[in-house]
C-alpha positions in Angstrom: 55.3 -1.9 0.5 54.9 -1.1 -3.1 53.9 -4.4 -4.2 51.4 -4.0 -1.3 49.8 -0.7 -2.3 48.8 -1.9 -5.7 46.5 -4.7 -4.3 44.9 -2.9 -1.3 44.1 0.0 -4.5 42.7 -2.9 -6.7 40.9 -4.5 -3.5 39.0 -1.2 -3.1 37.9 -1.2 -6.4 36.6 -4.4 -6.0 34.9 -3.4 -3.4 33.3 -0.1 -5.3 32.1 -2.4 -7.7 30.3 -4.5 -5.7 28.2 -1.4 -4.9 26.7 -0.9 -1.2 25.3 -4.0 1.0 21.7 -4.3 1.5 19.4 -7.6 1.8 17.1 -7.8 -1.0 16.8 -6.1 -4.5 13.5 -5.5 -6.4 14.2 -5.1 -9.8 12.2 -5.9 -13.2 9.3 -4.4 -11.9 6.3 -1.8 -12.2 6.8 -0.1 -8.2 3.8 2.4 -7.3 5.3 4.2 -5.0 2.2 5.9 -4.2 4.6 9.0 -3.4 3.1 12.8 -3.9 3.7 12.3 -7.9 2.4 8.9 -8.2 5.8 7.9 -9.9 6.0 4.4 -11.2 9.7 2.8 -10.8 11.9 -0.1 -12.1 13.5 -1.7 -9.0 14.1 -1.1 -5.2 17.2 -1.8 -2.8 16.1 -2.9 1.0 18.1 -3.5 4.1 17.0 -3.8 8.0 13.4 -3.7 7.1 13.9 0.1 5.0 13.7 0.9 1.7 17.2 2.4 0.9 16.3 3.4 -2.0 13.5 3.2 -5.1 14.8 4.0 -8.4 15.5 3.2 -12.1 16.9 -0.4 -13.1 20.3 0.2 -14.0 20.8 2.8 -11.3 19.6 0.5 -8.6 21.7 -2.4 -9.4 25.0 -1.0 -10.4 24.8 1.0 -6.8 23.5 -1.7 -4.5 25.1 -5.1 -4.2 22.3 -7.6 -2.4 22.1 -10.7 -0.5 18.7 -11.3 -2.4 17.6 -10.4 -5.5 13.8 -10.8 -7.0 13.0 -10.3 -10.9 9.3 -9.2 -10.6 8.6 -9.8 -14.5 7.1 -6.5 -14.9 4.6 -7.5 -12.1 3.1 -4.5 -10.2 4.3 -3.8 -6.8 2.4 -1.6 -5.0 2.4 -0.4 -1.0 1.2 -2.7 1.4 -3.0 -2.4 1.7 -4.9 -1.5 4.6 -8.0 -2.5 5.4 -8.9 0.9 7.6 -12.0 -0.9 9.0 -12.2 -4.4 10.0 -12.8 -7.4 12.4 -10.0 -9.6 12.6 -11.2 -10.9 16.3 -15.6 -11.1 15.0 -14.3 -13.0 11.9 -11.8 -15.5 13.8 -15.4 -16.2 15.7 -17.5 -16.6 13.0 -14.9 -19.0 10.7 -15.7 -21.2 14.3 -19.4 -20.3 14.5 -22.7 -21.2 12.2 -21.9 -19.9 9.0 -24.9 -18.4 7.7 -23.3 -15.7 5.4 -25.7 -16.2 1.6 -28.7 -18.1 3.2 -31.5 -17.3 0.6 -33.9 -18.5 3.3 -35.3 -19.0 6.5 -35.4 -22.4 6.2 -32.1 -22.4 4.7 -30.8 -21.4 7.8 -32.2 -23.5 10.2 -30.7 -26.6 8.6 -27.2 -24.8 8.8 -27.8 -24.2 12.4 -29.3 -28.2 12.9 -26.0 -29.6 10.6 -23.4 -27.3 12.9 -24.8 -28.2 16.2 -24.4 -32.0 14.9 -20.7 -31.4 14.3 -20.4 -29.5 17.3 -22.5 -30.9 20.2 -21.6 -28.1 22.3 -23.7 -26.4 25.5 -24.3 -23.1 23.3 -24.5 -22.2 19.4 -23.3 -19.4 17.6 -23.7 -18.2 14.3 -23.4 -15.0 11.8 -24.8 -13.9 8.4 -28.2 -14.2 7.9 -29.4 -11.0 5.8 -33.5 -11.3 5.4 -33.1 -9.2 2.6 -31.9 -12.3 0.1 -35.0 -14.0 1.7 -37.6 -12.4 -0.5 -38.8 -10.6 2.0 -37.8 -7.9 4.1 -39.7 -9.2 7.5 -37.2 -9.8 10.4 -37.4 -13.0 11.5 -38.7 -14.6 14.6 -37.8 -17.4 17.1 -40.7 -20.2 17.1 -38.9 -23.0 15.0 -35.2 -22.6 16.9 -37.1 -22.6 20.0 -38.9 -25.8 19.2 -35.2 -27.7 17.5 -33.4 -26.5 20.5 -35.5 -26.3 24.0 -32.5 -26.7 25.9 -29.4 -25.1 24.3 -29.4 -21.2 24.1 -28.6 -19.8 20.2 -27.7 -16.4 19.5 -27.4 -15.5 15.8 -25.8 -12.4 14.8 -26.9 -11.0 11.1 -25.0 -9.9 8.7 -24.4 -6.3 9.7 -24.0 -7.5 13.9 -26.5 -4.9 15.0 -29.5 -7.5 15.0 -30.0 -11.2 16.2 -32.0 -13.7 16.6 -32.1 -15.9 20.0 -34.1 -18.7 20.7 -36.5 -18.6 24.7 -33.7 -20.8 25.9 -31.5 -17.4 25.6 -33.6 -15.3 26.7 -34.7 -17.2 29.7 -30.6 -16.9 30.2 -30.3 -13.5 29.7 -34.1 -13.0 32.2 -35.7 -10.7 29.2 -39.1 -10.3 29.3 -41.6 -8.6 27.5 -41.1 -6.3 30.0 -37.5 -5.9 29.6 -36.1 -2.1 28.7 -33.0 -1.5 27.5 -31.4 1.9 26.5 -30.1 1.8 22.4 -30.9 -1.2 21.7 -34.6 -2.9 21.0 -36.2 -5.9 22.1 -39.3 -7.0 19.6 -42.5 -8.2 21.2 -45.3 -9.5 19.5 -49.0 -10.4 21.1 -47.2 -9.9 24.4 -44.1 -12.2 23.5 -40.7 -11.8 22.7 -39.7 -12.8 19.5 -36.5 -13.1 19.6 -35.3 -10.2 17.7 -32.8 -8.2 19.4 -31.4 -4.8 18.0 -28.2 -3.0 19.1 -27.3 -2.9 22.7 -30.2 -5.1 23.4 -27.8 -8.2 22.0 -25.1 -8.0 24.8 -27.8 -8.6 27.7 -27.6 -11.9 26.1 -24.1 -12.4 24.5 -22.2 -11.5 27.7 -24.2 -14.7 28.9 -22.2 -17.2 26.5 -19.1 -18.5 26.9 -16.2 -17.6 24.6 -14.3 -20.0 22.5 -11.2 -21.2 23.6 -8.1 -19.3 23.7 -6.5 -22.0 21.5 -9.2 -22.3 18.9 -9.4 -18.2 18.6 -5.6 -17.6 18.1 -5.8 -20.2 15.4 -8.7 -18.3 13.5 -6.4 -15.3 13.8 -4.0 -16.4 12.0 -6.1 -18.3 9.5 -7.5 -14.5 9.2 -4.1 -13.7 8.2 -3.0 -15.7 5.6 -6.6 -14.6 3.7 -5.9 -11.0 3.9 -1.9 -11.9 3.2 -3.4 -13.6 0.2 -5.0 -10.7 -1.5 -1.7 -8.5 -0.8 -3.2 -6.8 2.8 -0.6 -5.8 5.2 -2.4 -3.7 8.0 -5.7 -3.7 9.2 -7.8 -1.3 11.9 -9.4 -3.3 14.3 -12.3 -1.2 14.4 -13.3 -2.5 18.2 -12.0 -4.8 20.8 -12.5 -5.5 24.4 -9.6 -5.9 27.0 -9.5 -9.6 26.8 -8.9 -9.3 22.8 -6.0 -6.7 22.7 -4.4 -9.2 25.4 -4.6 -12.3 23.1 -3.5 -9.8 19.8 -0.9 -8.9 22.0 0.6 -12.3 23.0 0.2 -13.2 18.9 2.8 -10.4 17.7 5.0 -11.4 21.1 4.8 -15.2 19.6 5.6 -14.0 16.2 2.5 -15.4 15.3 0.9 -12.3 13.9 2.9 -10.2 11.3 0.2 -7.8 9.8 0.3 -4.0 11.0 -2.4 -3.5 13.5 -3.9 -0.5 14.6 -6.6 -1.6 17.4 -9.4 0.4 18.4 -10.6 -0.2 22.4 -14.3 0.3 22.8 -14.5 2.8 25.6 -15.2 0.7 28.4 -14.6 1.4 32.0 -12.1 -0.9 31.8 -10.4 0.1 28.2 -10.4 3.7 29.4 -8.9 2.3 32.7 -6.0 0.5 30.7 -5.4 3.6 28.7 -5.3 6.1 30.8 -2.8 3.9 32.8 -0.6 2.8 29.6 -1.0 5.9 27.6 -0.4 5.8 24.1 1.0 1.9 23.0 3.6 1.2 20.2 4.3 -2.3 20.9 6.4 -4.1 17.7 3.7 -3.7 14.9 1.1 -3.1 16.8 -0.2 0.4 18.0 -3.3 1.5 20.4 -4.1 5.2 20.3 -7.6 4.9 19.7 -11.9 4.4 21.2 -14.4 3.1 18.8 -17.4 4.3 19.8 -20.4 2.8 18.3 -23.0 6.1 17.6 -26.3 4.4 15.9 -27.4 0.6 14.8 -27.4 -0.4 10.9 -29.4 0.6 8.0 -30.5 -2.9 7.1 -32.0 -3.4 10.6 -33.4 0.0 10.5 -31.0 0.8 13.5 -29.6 3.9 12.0 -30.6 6.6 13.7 -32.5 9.3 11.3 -33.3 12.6 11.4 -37.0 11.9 9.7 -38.2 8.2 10.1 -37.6 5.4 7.9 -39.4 6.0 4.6 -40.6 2.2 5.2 -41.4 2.9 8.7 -42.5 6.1 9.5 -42.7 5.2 13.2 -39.0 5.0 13.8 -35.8 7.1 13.5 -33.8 3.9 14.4 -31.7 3.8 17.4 -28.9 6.2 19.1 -26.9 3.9 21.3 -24.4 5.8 22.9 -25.7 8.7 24.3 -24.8 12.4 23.6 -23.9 12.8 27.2 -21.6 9.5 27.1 -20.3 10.7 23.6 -19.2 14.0 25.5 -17.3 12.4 28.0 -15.4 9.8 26.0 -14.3 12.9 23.6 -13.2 15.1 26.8 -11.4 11.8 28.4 -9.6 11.2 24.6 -8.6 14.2 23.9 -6.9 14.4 27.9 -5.1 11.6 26.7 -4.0 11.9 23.5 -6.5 9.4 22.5 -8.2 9.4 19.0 -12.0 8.4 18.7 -13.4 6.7 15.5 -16.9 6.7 16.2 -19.4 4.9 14.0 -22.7 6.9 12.8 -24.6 5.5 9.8 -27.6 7.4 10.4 -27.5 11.3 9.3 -28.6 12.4 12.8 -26.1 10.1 14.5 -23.2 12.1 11.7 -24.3 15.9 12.6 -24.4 14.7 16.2 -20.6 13.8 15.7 -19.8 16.2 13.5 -21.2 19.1 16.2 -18.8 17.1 18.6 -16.0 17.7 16.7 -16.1 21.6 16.3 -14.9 21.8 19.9 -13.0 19.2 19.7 -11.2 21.4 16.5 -10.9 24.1 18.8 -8.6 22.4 21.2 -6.4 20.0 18.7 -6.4 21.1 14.8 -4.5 18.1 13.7 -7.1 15.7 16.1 -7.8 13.0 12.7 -11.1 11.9 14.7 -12.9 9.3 12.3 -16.1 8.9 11.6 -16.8 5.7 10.8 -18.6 4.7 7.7 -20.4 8.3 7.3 -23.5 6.3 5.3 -26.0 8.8 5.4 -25.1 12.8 5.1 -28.2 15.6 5.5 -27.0 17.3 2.0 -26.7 20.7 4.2 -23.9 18.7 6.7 -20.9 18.1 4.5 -19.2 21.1 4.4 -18.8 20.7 8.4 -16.7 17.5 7.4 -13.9 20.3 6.5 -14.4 22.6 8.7 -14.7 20.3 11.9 -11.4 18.1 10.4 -13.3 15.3 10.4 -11.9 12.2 8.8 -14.4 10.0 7.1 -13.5 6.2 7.3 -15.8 4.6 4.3 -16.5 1.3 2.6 -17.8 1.2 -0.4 -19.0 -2.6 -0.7 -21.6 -1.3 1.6 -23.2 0.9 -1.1 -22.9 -2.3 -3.8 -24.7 -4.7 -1.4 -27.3 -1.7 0.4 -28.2 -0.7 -2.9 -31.1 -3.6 -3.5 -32.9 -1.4 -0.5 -31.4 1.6 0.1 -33.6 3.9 -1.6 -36.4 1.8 0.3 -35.6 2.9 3.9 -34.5 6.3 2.6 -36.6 7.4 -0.1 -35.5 9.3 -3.0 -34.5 12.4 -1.5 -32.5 11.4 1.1 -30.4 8.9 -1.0 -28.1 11.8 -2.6 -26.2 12.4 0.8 -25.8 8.5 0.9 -22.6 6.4 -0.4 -21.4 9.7 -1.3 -17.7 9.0 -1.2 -16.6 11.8 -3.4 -18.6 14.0 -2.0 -16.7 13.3 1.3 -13.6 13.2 -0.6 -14.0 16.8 -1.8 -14.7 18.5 1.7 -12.0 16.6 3.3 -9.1 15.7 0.8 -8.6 12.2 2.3 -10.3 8.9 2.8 -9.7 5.5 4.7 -10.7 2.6 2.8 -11.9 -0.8 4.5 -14.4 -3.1 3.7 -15.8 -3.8 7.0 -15.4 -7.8 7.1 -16.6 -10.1 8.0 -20.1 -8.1 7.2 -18.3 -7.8 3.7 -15.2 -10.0 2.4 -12.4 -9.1 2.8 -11.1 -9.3 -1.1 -10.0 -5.6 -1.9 -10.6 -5.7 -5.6 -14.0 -5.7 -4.4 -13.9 -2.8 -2.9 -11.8 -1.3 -5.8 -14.8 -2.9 -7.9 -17.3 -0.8 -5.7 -15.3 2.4 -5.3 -14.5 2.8 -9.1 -17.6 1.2 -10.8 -20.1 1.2 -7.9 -21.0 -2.1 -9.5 -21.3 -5.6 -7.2 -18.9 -9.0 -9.0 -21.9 -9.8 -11.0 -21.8 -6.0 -12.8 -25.6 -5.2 -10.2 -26.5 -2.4 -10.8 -26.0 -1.6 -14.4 -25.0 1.9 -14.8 -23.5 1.8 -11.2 -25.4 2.7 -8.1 -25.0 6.6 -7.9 -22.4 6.8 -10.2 -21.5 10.3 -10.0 -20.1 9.5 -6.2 -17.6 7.3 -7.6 -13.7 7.7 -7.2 -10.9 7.4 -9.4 -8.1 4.4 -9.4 -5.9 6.6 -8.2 -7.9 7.8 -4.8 -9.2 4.7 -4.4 -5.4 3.1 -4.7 -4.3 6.2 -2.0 -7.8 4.9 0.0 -6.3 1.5 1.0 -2.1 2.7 1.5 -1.2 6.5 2.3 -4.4 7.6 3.7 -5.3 5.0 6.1 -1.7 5.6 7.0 -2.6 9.4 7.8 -5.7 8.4 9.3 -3.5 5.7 11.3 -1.0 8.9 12.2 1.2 6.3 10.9 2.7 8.5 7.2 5.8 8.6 8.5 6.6 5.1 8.6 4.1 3.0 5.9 1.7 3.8 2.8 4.0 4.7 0.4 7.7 3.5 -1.1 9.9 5.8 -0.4 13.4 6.5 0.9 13.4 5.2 4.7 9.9 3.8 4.7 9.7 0.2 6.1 9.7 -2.2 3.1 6.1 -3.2 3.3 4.5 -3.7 -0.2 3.3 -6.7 -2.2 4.0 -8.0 -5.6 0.8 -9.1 -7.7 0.3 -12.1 -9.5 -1.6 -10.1 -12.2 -1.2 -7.0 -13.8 -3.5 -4.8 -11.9 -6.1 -2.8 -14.1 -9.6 -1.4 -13.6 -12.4 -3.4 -16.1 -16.0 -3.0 -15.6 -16.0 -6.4 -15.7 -15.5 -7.3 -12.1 -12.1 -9.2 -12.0 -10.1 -9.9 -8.9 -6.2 -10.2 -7.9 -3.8 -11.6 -5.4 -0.6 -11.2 -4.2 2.2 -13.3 -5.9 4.4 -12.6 -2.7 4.1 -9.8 0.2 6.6 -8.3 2.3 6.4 -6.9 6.0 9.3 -4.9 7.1 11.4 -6.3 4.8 10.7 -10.0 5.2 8.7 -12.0 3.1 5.5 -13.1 4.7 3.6 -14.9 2.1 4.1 -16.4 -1.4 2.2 -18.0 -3.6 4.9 -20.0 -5.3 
């Protein structure tokens, strides 16, 4: 027995030594934890998908003893992004539709749309992209030559933006519109008594609910071709700002095939039969991916003059643009969410579309203080409307590559006046103490830097404008860094659990290949190797 005593004593020191058990180590490295003091740390200890601990170097690895350690080389590791407004299921279409994102022409685009229907001699063509502002020219298009290339095979293309497209007669002959044809929020252009083929907001679905989906297949393998993009640039999570029924199904079968790793947070469109599902399921937290939410879509787009206005467009003073839910559907969807325990993230562009919502939300206020209903993007404030942004709890949902690329005609549809409540980020930052950063893709890319490019310099890649378009609405690295991790998170109702690295968050973050630094040079980064609940995901090694 004592010979026996001695050894199990020096065994537990061994033991001591060897310091607790966890699965990975981070050490050697610059960690933003993104916490309340924006501390920067050395290294990291992880186990079961949680972050034990975040600390110095020396502390870290003389108390944690790891299956897997990682020298970052001084690299910066930050939290996980989130891109708090996107389109993972439109862009998995488009990457198998016409791509007609940069035409600089008309023409340009019909021989895209000739080549792809070569390649793909299907019995309908699809594209996305076209902006008639890079055209040299801001005249919508019309239908005369796709009519005349393609009698017998309808064609729907979407621009940039998705609130305006142009179909050849073969589509509308589908869809039975006429000159005659009415259609509430939406807009259906007709010229010497024809149709042109310009469709605006809801007017589009009276003809895309006439075209066949792709297949199942073909879409789940776009998703994840999604993924590893955003996985590149060192995204994480994304709010998919919008899906129908059949959408969230196929999402859903992804993350059950282990196919789709990212941290989603879906948005249903308020159907009859998304409000159906959700009243019947309730609130969903299904592995990593949640439904709590109804996008509503309030007005059209700027570019397509489909914002809806309080005075009319300064470039056409007969419209306001469009409201395309109405104030009485609006009503209903809040009183059915907030039943529920639903959130709603509805999209307004326009000014009058955003004081519409934002009346909305002051009873909504009265019934749920801690509600984090989103407006999404906020484009266009009246200058006498923002303080109702903190009083109503309103959380604004913003992407600042819109201002970059809107700015070559913003001031055009808005005129001077009404430009100052427009892009105004901090502004919206001030009254509410908190915004969602996203970059709205596939209208934008999805490359973050670009939206920390926007955000920070309110410059484009190329440096456009010099000077920076409104500077004075610009945000700091810091707020814009807290815009893509801990306040989408909020905005999510997902703090608890991701946006910064703490003690017992989940171990989501990503290492970057390059030191990450603001220039007014535009300059981009990627992720060197990202992490989701604690395993590695992507590398670039």
């Amino acid at each position: 027995m004592k010979c026996f005593l001695p050894l199990l004593l020096a065994l537990s020191l061994v033991s001591c030594m060897k310091g607790k058990s966890v699965d990975l180590v981070i050490h050697n490295a610059r960690i933003h934890t993104m916490n309340n003091e924006n501390s920067i740390e050395e290294a990291m200890a992880i186990k079961d998908g949680k972050i034990v601990e975040v600390g110095p170097e020396r502390q870290i690895l003389n108390k944690y003893s790891a299956d897997e350690y990682i020298d970052a080389g001084k690299k910066d590791v930050f939290p996980g992004l989130t891109d708090a407004h996107g389109h993972m299921m439109s862009y998995a279409r488009q990457l198998l539709s016409v791509d007609l994102v940069g035409c600089k022409s008309f023409s340009e685009l019909v021989v895209r749309v000739e080549k792809y229907s070569q390649a793909h001699p299907s019995g309908f063509i699809l594209g996305r992209g076209w902006d008639q502002s890079l055209w040299g020219t801001d005249v919508l298009p019309t239908n005369e030559r796709l009519t005349e290339l393609f009698p017998n095979i309808p064609v729907l293309l979407h621009r940039i933006d998705g609130h305006a497209a142009l179909v050849n007669q073969k589509a509308l002959d589908m869809a039975g519109i006429t000159p005659e044809t009415n259609v509430t929020g939406g807009s259906i252009a007709v010229t010497e008594g024809r149709c042109t083929g310009l469709l605006l907001d809801n007017a589009i679905e009276l003809v895309s609910k006439r075209f066949p989906d792709f297949p199942k297949k073909d879409l789940a393998t776009s998703l994840q071709t999604v993924q590893q993009e955003l996985l590149q640039y060192g995204i994480t999570g994304v709010h998919e700002a919008g899906v129908e029924q059949k959408d969230y199904q196929l999402l859903k079968r992804l993350v059950d095939q282990n196919k789709l790793h990212l941290d989603l947070y879906v948005m249903l469109y308020a159907t009859e039969e998304n409000i159906a599902f959700a009243k019947k399921s309730g609130k969903i937290k299904h592995k990593n991916l949640i439904v709590r939410s109804f996008k509503v879509m309030g007005d059209g787009a700027l570019g397509s003059h489909g914002a809806l206005l309080k005075q009319p467009y300064t470039d056409d003073v007969h419209s306001h643009g469009l409201l395309t839910t109405s104030a009485e559907d609006l009503q209903r969807i809040a009183l059915m969410a907030e039943s529920i325990g639903y959130q709603v993230n509805i999209h307004a562009i326009g000014d009058s579309t955003n004081r519409l919502v934002l009346d909305l939300l002051v009873q909504i206020r009265e019934r749920n203080a801690d509600h984090r209903w989103r407006i999404e993007h906020a484009q266009v404030v009246d200058l006498n409307d923002f303080e109702l942004f903190a009083t109503t709890g309103a959380f604004p949902s913003v992407q600042p590559t819109h201002a970059v690329s809107d700015q070559r005609w913003a001031e055009q549809r808005l005129g001077t006046d009404r430009l100052k409540g427009a892009y105004a980020y901090k502004t919206l930052l001030n009254q509410t103490g908190m915004l969602a950063l996203g970059t709205d893709f596939p209208v934008e890319l999805t490359n973050p830097y670009l939206t920390i490019q926007a955000a920070v310099n309110r410059t484009n890649a190329d440096g456009e404008p010099i000077g920076g378009f409104l500077p004075e609405e610009a945000l700091t690295e810091e707020e814009c860094l807290r815009g893509m991790t801990i306040w989408p998170a909020y905005a999510s109702f997902q703090e608890s659990r991701i946006g910064t690295l703490e003690k017992g968050k989940e171990a989501t973050f990503v290492i970057l290949a390059f030191p990450f630094r603001i220039r007014t040079e535009f300059e981009s980064n990627y992720a060197f190797k990202v992490f989701i609940r604690g395993r590695e995901r992507y590398t670039s090694e």
